[in-house]
Structure formats: structure tokens, C-alpha cells
C-alpha positions in Angstrom: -73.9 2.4 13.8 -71.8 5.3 13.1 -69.6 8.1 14.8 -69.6 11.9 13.3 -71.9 10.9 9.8 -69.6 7.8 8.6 -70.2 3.7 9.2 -68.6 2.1 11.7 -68.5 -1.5 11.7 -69.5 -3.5 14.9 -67.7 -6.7 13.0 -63.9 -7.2 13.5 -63.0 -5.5 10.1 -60.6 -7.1 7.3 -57.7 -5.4 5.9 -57.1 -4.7 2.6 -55.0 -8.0 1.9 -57.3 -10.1 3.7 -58.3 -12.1 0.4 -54.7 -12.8 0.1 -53.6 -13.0 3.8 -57.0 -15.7 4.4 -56.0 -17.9 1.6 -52.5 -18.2 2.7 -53.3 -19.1 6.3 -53.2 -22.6 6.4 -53.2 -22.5 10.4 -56.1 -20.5 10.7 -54.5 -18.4 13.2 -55.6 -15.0 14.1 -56.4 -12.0 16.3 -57.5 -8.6 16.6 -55.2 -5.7 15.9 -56.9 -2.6 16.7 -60.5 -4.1 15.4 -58.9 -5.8 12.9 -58.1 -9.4 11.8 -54.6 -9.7 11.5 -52.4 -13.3 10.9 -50.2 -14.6 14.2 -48.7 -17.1 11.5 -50.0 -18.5 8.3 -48.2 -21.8 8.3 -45.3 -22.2 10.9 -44.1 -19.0 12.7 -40.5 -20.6 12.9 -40.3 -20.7 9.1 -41.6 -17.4 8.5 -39.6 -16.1 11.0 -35.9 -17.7 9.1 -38.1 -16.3 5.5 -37.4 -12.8 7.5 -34.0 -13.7 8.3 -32.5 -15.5 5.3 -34.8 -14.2 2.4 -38.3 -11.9 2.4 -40.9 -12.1 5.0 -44.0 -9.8 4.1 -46.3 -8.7 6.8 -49.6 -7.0 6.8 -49.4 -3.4 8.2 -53.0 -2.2 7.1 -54.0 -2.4 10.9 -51.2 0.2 11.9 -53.1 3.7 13.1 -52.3 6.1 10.2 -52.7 10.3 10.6 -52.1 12.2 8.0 -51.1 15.9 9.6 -51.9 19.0 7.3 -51.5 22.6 7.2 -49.6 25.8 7.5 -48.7 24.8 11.1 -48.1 21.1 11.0 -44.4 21.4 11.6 -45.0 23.2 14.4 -47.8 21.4 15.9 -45.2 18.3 15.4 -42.8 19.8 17.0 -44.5 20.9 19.7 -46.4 17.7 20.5 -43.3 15.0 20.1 -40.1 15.1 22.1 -37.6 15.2 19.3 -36.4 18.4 17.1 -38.7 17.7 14.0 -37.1 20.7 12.3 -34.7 18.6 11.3 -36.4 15.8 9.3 -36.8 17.2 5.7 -39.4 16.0 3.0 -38.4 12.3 1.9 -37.6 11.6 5.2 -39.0 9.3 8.1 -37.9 10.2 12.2 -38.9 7.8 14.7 -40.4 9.5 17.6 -42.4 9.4 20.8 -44.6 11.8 22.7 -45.3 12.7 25.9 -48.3 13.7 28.7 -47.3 16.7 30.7 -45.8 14.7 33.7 -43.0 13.4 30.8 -44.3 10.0 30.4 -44.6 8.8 27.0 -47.7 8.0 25.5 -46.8 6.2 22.3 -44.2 5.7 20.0 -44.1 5.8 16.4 -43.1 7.0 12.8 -43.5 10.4 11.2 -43.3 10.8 7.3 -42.6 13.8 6.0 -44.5 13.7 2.8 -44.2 17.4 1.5 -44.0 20.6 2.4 -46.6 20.6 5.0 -47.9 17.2 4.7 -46.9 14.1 7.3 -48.1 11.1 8.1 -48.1 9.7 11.4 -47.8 6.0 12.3 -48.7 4.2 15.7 -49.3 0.8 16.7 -52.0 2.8 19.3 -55.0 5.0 18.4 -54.9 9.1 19.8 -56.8 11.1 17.8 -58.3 12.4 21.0 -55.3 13.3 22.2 -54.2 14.5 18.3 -57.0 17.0 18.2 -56.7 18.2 21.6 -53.4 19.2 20.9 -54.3 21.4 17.6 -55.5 24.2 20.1 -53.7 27.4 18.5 -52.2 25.6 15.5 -53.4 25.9 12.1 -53.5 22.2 11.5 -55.6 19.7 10.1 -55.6 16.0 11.8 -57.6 12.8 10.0 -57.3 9.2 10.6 -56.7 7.5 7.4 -56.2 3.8 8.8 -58.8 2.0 7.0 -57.7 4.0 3.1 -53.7 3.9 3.6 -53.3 -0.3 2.8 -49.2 -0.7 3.2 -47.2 -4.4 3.6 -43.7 -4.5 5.6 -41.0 -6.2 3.3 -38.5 -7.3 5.5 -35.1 -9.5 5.3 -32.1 -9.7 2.7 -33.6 -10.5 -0.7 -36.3 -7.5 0.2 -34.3 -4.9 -2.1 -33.7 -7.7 -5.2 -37.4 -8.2 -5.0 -38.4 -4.7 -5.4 -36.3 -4.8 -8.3 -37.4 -7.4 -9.8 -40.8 -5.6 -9.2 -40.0 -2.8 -11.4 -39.2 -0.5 -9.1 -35.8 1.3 -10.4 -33.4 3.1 -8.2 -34.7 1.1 -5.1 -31.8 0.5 -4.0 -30.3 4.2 -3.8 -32.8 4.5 -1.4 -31.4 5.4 2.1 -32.5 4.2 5.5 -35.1 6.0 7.0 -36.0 7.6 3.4 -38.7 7.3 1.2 -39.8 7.8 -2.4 -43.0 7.4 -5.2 -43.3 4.7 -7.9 -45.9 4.2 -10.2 -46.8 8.0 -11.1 -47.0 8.4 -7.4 -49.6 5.7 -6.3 -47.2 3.3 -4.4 -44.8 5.2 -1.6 -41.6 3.2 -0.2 -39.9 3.8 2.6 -36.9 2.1 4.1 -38.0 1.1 7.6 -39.0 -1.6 9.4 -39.8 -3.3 13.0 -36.8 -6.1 12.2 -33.5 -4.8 13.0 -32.9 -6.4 9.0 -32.4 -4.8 5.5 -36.4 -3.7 5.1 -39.0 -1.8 3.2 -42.6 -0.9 3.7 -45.0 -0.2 1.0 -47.6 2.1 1.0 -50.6 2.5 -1.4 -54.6 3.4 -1.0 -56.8 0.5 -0.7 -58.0 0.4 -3.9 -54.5 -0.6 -5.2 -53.5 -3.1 -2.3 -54.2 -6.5 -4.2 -52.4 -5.8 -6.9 -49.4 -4.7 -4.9 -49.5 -7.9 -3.2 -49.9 -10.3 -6.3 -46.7 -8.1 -8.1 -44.8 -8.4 -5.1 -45.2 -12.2 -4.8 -44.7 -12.8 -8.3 -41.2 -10.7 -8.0 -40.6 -12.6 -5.1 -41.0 -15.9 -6.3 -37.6 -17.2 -7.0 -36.0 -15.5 -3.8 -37.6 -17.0 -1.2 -40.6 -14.8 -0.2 -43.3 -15.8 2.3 -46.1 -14.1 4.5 -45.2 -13.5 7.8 -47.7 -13.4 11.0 -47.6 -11.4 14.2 -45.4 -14.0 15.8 -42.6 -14.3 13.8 -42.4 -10.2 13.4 -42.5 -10.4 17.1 -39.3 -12.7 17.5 -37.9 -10.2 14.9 -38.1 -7.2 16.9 -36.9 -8.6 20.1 -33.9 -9.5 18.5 -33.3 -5.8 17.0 -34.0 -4.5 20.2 -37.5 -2.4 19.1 -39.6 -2.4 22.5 -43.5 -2.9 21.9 -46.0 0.0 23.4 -48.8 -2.6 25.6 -45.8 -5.4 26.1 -42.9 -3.9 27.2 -44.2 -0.4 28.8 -48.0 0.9 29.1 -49.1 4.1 27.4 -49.1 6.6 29.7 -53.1 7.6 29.1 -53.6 3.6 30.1 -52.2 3.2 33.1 -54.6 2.8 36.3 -51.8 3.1 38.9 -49.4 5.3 39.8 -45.5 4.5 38.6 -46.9 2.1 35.9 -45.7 4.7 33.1 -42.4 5.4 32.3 -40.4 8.1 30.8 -38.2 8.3 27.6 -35.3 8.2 29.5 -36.4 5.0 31.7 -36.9 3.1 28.2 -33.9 3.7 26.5 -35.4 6.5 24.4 -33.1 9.4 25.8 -31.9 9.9 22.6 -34.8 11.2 21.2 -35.2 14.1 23.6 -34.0 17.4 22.1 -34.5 19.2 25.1 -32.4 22.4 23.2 -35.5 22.9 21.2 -38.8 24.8 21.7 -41.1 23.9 24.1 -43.0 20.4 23.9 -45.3 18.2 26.1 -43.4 16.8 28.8 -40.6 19.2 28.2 -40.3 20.5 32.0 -40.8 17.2 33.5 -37.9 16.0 31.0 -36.0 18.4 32.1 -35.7 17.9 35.9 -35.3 14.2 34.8 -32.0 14.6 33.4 -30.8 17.6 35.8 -31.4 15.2 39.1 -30.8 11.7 37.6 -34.1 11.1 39.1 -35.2 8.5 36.7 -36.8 5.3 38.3 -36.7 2.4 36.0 -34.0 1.4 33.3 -34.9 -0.5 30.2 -32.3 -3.3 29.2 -31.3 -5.6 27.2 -30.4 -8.9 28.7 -28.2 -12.3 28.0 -29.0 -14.7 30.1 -27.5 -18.0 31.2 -29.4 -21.5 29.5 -31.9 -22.1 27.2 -35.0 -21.2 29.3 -36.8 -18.5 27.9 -37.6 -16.1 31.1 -40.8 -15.0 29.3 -42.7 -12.4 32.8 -39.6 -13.5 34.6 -38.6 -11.4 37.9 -35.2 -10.1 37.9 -33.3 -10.2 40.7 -29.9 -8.6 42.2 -28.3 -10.9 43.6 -30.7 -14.0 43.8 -32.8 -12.6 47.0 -34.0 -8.7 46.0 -36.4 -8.4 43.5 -35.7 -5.8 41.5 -37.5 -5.6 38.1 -39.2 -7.5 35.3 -39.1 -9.1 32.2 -40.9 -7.7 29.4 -40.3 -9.7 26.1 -38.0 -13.1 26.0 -37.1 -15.6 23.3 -34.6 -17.8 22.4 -32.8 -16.5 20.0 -31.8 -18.4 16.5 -28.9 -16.1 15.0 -27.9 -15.1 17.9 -27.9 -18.8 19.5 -28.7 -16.9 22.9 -31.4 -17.1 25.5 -32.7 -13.1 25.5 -34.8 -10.5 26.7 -35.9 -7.1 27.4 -36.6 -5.9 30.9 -37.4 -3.2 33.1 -35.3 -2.8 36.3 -34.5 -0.2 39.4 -32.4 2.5 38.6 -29.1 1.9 39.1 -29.0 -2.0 38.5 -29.1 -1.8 34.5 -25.6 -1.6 34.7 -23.2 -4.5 33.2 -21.3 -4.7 36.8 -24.9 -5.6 38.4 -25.1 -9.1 39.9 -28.2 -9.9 38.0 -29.9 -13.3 37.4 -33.6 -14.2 36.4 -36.2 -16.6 38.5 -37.1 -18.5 35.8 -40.0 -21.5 35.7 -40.4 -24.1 33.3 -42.7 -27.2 32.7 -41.7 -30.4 31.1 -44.1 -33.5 31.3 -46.1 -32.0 33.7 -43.5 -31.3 36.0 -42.4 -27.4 36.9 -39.0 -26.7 37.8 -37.2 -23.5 39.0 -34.1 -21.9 37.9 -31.8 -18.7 39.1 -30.2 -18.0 35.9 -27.6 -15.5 35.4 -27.8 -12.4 33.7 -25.7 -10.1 31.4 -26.8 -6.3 30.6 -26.0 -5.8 26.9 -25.8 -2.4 25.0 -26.0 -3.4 21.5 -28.9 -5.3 19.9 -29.2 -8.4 19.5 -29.1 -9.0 16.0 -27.5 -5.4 13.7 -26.5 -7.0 10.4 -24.3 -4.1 7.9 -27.0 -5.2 5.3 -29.6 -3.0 7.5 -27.3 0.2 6.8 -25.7 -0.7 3.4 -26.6 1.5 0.4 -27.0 0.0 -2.1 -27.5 -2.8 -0.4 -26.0 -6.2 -2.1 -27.7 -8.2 -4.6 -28.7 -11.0 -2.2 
């Protein structure tokens, strides 16, 4: 089988660390991530999880949709499709960013590297090269999926920076959040970001190069407490820091089937990255009312709530009779010895003076029990260690 002269497999396809990734997964626990086999833990996900936390957790990003953007116009074509003022990110540096469809409802969210003059790379946890090329019309742009040749490993937690170090890699820890720089004549590319909320890096090299990277970074990382870290412990990670998930906690807005399942920048907490001062972009117009008539719908928040019960697809209520939203993501949280969530509720009741609880239901020996427990809106994440900014961070 194959689509425009190249193979495609009709198998669920292996990274480029699945040698390593498949020997270290004593539970045998997998699934597919975009078509491709990707570890929910290798040997306990509360373990790996505290490895994140208190030393080095290393997770597989090969399966993360990767566009490399080229051309005379690629700044502009940026700028034009994503909602924030990409002017402003210079080479060596990374923006987060989401676009939009025309009725202002995001599509995806996601990392853009500025490599060079000209050059990006952008990162998704979704696939939209459709929508990519459709947007080119009138730009001078090249757009290619380079998923299966970009290999790259998140390195995540305090003892990330000494083990990179340790690696060989001098000057690592000058390096700035949200920045990135070359090693090894240019075949290995670091940049400081992560999906943590934690002092992080992620490593980028072609596939060729990917199990060496990952036999240099374990032997670095040997005497600092480094382990692999599955899907399920990145997940507890991210909740924690606050970092929403596109397909948990809102539906791309070329999914959804029904009307009012998709949601707007501004209705996930994402307000900030509308720059509606700059030229015109996708979703620009529709943005723009948005703000001007406080018309948004649905609020994205963070909650505390009351017990130890996670409220994993909990309904929120105001009060304890009217339903008014949803959870989306919930966990118990270790370091922040807190029962938490994310959740989508009606404009205006994300607000801290809303009487908010959660209908929670829980089994134990069989036996399923219901609890109204109460709710706090938060602002701040969860977990935001100084490590996460600090530069140079310290010697952990």
C-alpha cells in the first residue's frame, strides 16, 4: 500500500527507540499513538511518575506529528494560520501556539520551532496536513510531514540538566526556557520544553541517530536516577502543571459531530495567546466579537476538590442540584497531596466565589457509593516548581 509514491504500513509502526523502549517494558503495556506503539508504563507508572518528579523520567516523543514549514513565506503563512503574533518568536526560539477554523474554534494546539531564517518545525499531538496545505493558498511555502525521520525523547524532572551534562553536552545549562540549540556538529537539537510543568528538555535527532542518543543518555543518567516513562505517568504529570490534552479535555474543532462540542481559545484558558492587534488570521473575526460581547460559553478551570476521590468524567454542579459542566482530567495528586482536576463549565461559574461541588462515584468491594464533594476554582497550577524557570538551573 502506499499514498502519493511512498510505503505506507498497514502494521501499527515502531518508533525509533522501540528496541530500547520493548526491552524495558517489563509490563508489556502498550497502545497506539497516531499508528504507533507507544509505552503507557514499562514497570510501574507510580514510580516512573516520582523518577519525573524527584530525578529524570525519559519519554518517547517519536509518535508526536512533526512539520517542518519552509520558504520565503513561512513566517507569514505562520502567522497567518495560528492565533498568536509569530513575528515575535526569533530563530532559537520555541512559542506555543494554537490555531483556529474560521468560526474561532481551535483546532489543535502545539509547538513551533523556529529553526532558521525561514525554517520551523511544527509539533502536534494531532495530524493536519490537510488542513496545513490547504492553508498555503497564496504563500510561497513549503509543508512536509517529517514524523516517521525526526526521532526525539522528552527528558523531564530535576536531575534532567546534570544528566545532559554529564552527556557531554556543554553550556546546557545556559540554555533558557522555551529555547533551543545544536550539539554534536548539528545532529542532536535541544530545546527546553516539556508537557511536565518540571525543569525539562526534549531531544531531537533523525532516526538514524536515535539509539545511540538513547544508550548515551542512559549511561549519563545512570547515577542520577533516570528511568523510562510511559504515557501514564506523563499523563499525571501534565495534569498537575496544568497542560490540557487536545481528544481529553476539548475535541479538535475539525472532529466534532455536534454543534457546541468545540470550543474557543478563550473558553480553554488559552486567551493569552490571541494577538488580536496583529494581521489577520483564521478565526480572527470570530475572536474578535468573542472578546468585544463576553459571549464566550464554556470556561476551562482548574479545580481542588474536597476528599480523596478522584472525580475522573465527574459532573460539576452549582450548588449540588444544576448541572453545570464536566470533568475532563482528574488525579490524585502526590506533591500536591490534593484531590484535582481540570473541567469545563458554563460561563460565568468558573469563578472562585461559585458554589461548586462534583458528583462523584466510587466502587469498593463491589459496592458503588456517591459523593457531592466540594469544589475550589484555582488559578495557578498545580505543581510550578522555580527549578522549571531557573537559569542555570541547580546542580540537582
Amino acid at each position: 500500500m502506499s499514498v502519493a509514491g511512498k510505503p505506507v504500513s498497514e502494521r501499527v509502526l515502531r518508533t525509533a527507540f522501540y528496541s530500547r523502549t520493548s526491552e524495558a517494558n517489563l509490563l508489556n503495556k502498550w497502545h497506539s499513538w497516531r499508528g504507533y506503539t507507544t509505552a503507557d508504563a514499562y514497570y510501574d507508572a507510580s514510580i516512573e511518575y516520582f523518577a519525573c518528579r524527584n530525578a529524570t523520567g525519559v519519554f518517547d516523543l517519536c509518535p508526536m506529528t512533526k512539520y517542518r514549514i519552509t520558504g520565503p513565506d513561512a513566517l507569514a503563512y505562520l502567522d497567518r494560520l495560528v492565533t498568536r503574533d509569530m513575528t515575535r518568536i526569533k530563530p532559537g526560539r520555541v512559542a506555543y501556539a494554537v490555531w483556529c477554523n474560521d468560526a474561532g474554534k481551535v483546532i489543535d494546539d502545539g509547538t513551533i520551532f523556529h529553526l532558521s531564517q525561514g525554517e520551523y518545525r511544527l509539533c502536534a499531538y494531532g495530524r493536519h496536513l490537510a488542513w496545513l496545505l490547504a492553508a498555503t493558498l497564496g504563500f510561497d511555502v513549503s509543508v512536509e510531514e517529517e514524523t516517521d525521520e525526526i526521532a526525539a525523547l522528552a527528558v523531564q524532572g530535576p536531575t534532567s540538566c546534570a544528566i545532559l551534562k554529564d552527556m557531554g553536552l556543554d553550556g546546557i545549562e545556559n540554555l533558557k526556557p522555551f529555547g533551543l540549540t545544536h550539539f554534536d556538529h548539528g545532529q542532536l537539537m535541544v530545546s527546553r520544553t516539556g508537557f511536565t510543568g518540571d525543569l525539562g528538555y526534549e531531544l531531537w535527532v533523525e532516526r538514524r541517530f536515535a539509539e545511540n542518543l538513547w544508550d548515551r543518555l542512559f549511561e549519563a543518567g545512570r547515577l542520577r536516577g533516570i528511568r523510562a516513562m510511559g504515557g501514564d505517568a506523563l499523563d499525571m504529570a501534565r495534569i498537575e502543571a496544568g497542560f490540557l490534552q487536545a481528544e481529553v479535555d476539548f475535541l479538535p474543532a475539525d472532529q466534532v459531530v455536534r454543534p457546541g462540542r468545540a470550543r474557543s481559545p478563550y473558553e480553554l484558558g488559552l486567551g493569552w495567546l490571541v494577538d488580536l492587534e496583529k494581521a489577520n488570521f483564521n478565526g480572527r473575526r470570530a475572536l474578535a466579537r468573542e472578546k468585544a460581547e463576553g459571549s464566550s460559553v464554556w470556561q476551562m478551570v482548574k479545580l481542588v476538590i474536597e476528599g480523596n476521590k478522584p472525580a475522573d468524567a465527574s459532573y460539576i454542579y452549582a450548588g449540588t442540584r444544576k448541572q453545570v459542566g464536566f470533568v475532563t482530567s482528574a488525579m490524585w495528586s502526590p506533591v500536591a497531596k490534593q484531590n484535582i482536576a481540570l473541567a469545563t463549565v458554563k460561563a460565568p461559574y468558573g469563578n472562585n466565589e461559585s458554589n461548586l461541588h462534583a458528583e462523584i462515584y466510587y466502587q469498593r468491594e463491589l459496592h458503588w457509593s456517591r459523593v457531592m464533594a466540594r469544589c475550589e476554582v484555582v488559578d495557578k497550577p498545580f505543581w510550578d516548581p522555580p527549578r522549571r524557570r531557573a537559569t542555570p538551573p541547580a546542580d540537582y
